[in-house]
C-alpha angles and dihedrals in degrees: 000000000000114000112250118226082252101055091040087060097037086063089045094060090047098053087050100047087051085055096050091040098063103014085089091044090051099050094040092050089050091054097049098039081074104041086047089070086061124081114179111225106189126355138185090060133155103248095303097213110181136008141197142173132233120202097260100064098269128132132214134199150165134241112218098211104010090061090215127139103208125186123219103201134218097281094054092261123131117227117240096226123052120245083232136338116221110223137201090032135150131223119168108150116314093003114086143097099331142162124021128195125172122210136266095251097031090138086074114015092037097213123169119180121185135173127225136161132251138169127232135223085274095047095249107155111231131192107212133189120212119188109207128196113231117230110185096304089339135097115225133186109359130205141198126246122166136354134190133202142212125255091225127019111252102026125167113281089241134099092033089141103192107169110135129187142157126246136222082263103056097246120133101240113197136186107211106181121214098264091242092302110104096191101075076054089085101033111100086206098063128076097212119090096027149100098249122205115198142171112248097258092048093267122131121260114230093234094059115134093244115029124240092020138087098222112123098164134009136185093069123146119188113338131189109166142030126160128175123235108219104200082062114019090240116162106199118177137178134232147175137242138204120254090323138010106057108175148196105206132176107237121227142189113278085356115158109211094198107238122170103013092052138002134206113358101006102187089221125113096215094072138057114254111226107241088224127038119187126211119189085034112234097183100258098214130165119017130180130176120248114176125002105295089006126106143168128226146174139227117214099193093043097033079228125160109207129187109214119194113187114185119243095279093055087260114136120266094173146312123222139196102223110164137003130201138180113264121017135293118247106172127030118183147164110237120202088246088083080255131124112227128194142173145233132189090270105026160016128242149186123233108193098226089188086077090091107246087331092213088079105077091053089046091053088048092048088046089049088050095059092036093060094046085050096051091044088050097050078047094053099038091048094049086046094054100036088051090051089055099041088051106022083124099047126100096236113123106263112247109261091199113116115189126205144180122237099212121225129212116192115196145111106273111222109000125121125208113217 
């Protein structure tokens, strides 16, 4: 029965109501199936830099510029009074009270390290570790471990690195950045610009790559995150580059990482490629390992969470956008609860990891929502077609709509996957 103008349009304005009707339902149901994964644990911080978790349940962090190392305890409150305060300190910028580690055997020696940044008489930035003793929710007796020099007096407060953790083998592993001056980078006597491996009480361990020294690693730029991935003993680590070339490498014994002299894929064999190189950069900062080949890490400059999955021999399987908030990301570690914690400038917050690859369910409401527009177009445009066929010889006034697609295109701009 052929279709009347009426009926034609009758159709049309049902097609577009549906639209209308669940196009907001969709999106908005693409844009909550991901903040529903975060759960903000304190708020209102002082640049909560680095976290870690003691047996017991508590938490520990630092405060960049406070230089306070405060305590949540097991029932989510923060405690008034900070386990210790670090003074004199310095914290311009990227300098302060950084990264924080507890020991091995923290459940009976109590022993909380942490590294910060201060400047001397003659202006020369250092990077320090301190190793205190806990007392109940109170650091006793602390002791110095390590400390670290710049190359020049008065050097920019940036590239302190700072972030401290130990290994599976019970080594303190450090990232010490190069203080602003590339050139100490590619020195194996000097301590900026490197992976350090050290003893816990500063000393050097006898399998180090080059004996005598605590250099694990050189050619490192300005570092922010490692992790170690115990079903394969891999150490990855982020850095950052300068206006290009910010990288995820897998860190190995002796490795030069080529800064200064190169960045990102270097083409000389002389020097580790990094497994991701970012253009344009984005500030890769903390990174934890999840699953066996699967880690989390976070942007500073996009507030991005992205899932990484590397295959068993460190090649890329896939990279995934999985949350965004406003403001970057700094820390990104695995708690013993079986959830990922990061931090903001201001928090601290949970990501349930068990959502599988919780950018999925955004991506399939997304993908619904093109799907639908897709399906009410063909209908359209095939009601559209059969009634000027059916009526091509009719004096009716021909339709003047014209209905189009606006494509869409999902990925990750300017990375590239190594």
């Amino acid at each position: 029965m052929p279709l009347k103008a009426s009926s034609l349009r009758l159709l049309m304005k049902i097609v577009i109501l549906i639209i209308l009707s669940i196009g907001p339902w969709i999106f908005s149901e693409a844009q909550s199936s991901s903040s529903t994964t975060v759960t903000a644990i304190l708020t209102g911080l002082s640049f909560p830099i680095s976290l870690k978790f003691a047996p017991d349940g508590r938490i520990f962090f630092n405060e960049k510029n406070t230089g306070n190392i405060r305590i949540i305890q097991q029932n989510g409150t923060i405690l008034s009074s900070p386990f210790a305060t670090i003074s004199p300190i310095f914290t311009d910028d990227e300098s302060g009270l950084l990264g924080m580690a507890l020991d091995p055997s923290f459940a009976s020696n109590g022993y909380v390290y942490v590294y910060f940044t201060y400047r001397d008489g003659l202006s020369y930035t250092h990077g320090h570790i301190v190793r205190y003793t806990a007392i109940g929710n109170i650091g006793t007796a602390p002791i110095d471990v390590f400390d670290v020099v710049s190359a020049a007096p008065n050097t920019p407060p940036y590239h302190n690195g700072g972030y401290i953790k130990f290994g599976p083998d019970g080594k303190l592993y450090t990232q010490v950045g190069e203080f602003h001056q590339g050139s100490p980078a590619q020195d194996p006597s000097s301590t900026t610009g490197k992976i350090l491996r050290m003893n816990p009480d500063g000393s050097v361990p006898s399998d180090n790559p080059l004996p005598g020294s605590l250099v694990y690693a050189l050619g490192i730029r300005n570092a922010f995150g490692f992790d170690f991935d115990p079903s394969n003993g891999r150490l990855i680590a982020t850095e950052a580059g300068p206006s290009t070339d910010d990288e995820i490498n897998i860190i190995v014994k002796g490795g030069n990482y080529g800064w200064p002299t190169c960045t990102g894929i270097c083409h000389d064999p002389s020097f580790t490629d990094p497994i991701v190189d970012f253009n344009p950069v984005v500030t890769p900062t903390g990174i934890a390992t999840v699953a066996p080949n699967v880690y989390y890490f976070g942007e500073w400059n996009t507030g991005n969470l992205e899932r990484l999955e590397l295959s068993a021999n460190g090649s890329i399987v896939s990279m995934t956008q999985v949350y965004r908030q406003s403001g970057g990301i700094i820390a990104v570690e695995m708690g013993l609860s079986g959830k990922l914690y990061f931090t903001s400038p201001n928090g601290i917050y949970t990501y349930d990891v068990q959502s599988p690859v919780s950018a999925m369910p955004n991506s399939i409401f997304v993908i619904l929502a093109i799907t639908v527009s897709v399906i009410a177009t063909a209908v359209l445009g095939f009601l559209g077609i059969r009634y000027r066929r059916r009526h091509s010889l009719q004096p009716f006034p021909r339709l003047q709509q014209s209905w189009g697609f606006v494509s869409s295109r999902n990925g990750v701009d300017g990375v590239r996957l190594h």
